[in-house]
N, C-alpha and C positions, 0 to 999 in steps of 0.2 A: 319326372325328371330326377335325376340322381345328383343333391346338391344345385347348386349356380351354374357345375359346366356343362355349356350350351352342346358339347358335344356329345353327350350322354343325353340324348332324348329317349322319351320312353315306348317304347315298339310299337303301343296305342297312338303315339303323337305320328312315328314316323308313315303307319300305315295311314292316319288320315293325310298327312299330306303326298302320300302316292297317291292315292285317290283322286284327291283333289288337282293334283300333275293329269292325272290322268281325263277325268272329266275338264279341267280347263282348256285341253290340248283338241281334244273333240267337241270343243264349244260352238261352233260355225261348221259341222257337218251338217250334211245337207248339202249348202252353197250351189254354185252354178250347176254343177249335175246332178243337182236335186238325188241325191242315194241317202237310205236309211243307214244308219250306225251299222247297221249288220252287213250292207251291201261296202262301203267302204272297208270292213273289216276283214272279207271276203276279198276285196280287189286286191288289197292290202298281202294278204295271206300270196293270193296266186302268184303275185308278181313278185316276192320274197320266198316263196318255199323251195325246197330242192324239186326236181323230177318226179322222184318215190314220193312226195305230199303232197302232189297236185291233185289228189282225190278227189271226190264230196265225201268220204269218210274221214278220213284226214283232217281234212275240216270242221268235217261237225264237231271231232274229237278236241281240234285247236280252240273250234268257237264254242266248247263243253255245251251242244245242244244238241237233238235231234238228228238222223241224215234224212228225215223230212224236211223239217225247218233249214237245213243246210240247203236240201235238193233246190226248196223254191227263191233261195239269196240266189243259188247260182243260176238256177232259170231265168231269174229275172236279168242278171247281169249280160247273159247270154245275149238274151233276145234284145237286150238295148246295146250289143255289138261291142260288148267291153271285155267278152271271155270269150274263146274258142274251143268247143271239146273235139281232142284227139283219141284216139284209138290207142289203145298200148301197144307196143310194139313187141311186147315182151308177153301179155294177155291179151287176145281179142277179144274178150270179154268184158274185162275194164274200158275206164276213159282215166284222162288227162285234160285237165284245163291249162291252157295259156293266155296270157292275157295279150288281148288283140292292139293295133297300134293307138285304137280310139280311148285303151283302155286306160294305156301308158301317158298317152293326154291330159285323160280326167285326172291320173296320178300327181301330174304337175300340180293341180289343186287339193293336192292331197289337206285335208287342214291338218293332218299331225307334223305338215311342215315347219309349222311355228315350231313347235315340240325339235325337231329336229335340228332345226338354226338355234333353240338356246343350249341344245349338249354339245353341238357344234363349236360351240362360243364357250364352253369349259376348259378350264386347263389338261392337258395329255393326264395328264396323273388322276384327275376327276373320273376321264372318259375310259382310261382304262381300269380303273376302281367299278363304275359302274359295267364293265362287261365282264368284269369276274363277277362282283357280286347278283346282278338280276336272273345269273342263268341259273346258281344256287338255291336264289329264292323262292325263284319259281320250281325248280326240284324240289325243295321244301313243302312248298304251299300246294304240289298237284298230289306229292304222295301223302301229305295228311286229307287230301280229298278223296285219296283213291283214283284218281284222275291221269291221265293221262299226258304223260310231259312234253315238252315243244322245248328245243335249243338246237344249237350250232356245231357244227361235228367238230371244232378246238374245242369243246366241253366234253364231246361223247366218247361212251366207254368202246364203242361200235370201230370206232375211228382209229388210222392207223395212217401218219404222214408219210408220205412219200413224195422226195423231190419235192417239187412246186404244188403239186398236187394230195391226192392220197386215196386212201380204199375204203371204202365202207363194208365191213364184212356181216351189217346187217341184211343188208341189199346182194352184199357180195357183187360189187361196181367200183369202178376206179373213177375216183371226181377231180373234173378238174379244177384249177386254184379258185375260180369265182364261185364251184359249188360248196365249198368249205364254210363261208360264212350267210348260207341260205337256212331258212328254217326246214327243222325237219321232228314229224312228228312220230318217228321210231326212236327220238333220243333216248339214252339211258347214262343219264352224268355221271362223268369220270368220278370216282371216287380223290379227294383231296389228300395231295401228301404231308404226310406231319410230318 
């Protein structure tokens, strides 16, 4: 820490306590629908991502594992009636998961809702600090992995507003206003202006 002020923590203190946000908030996964950390994580992803990330590649890329270890989160989610695979309609070769109405259920017990009611319960100035900064960070932290990035098209360079809605010219799609703040794993963060 730099000095007494409390607001100068040291990047080591702040990363343990995301961490610690982070495992606190997944502390009661599991619960009534008995899902592993990665099947939650997984439910989580389908029912938040854009159209274009409803992969298992996508995924496995989000969940930086395997598209083995992805394939058998999403089989299992399948076959317990929580995922629906679709056919693309753009490749008949690929699939699309949705998450099915049973799935949207178990969502209600999502435990990262605790997580959710306390940014909830932050001042506007907090919530909007944190949705500049996390998508940064995480561009930070995936290209020093080499990894592959995950944000929101108001971050991405892909993105181009229009009206209520806008374009994505990585996809080359016009989305509309509820796809804008969905995950999407072709992000490429906007560069910041000075």
């Amino acid at each position: 820490m730099t000095g007494s002020d409390p607001t100068q923590a040291a990047p080591a203190t702040l990363a343990e306590l995301l961490v610690h946000v982070g495992r606190s908030a997944r502390g009661d996964e599991g619960g009534p629908a008995r899902l592993t950390a990665a099947q939650w994580t997984a439910l989580r992803f389908f029912a938040r991502a854009n159209r274009a990330s409803r992969t298992p590649s996508a995924f496995a890329s989000f969940q930086a594992t395997t598209r083995g270890t992805a394939s058998q989160t999403i089989k299992t989610l399948e076959t317990r009636g929580f995922l629906a695979r679709r056919r693309s309609e753009s490749d008949g070769r690929s699939v699309r998961f949705e998450v099915t109405e049973p799935g949207q259920e178990i969502l209600a017990t999502d435990p990262l809702r605790h997580l959710m009611a306390a940014i909830d319960h932050l001042p506007q100035a907090d919530r909007a600090a944190l949705a500049r900064i996390l998508p940064e960070l995480s561009a930070h932290l995936a290209g020093a992995r080499g990894a592959a990035c995950v944000g929101t098209c108001g971050h991405c360079d892909h993105f181009d507003a229009r009206g209520a809605g806008g374009y994505c010219a990585c996809v080359a799609q016009s989305l509309a206003p509820f796809e804008i703040g969905q995950l999407c794993t072709r992000f490429s963060p906007r560069e910041a202006a000075e």
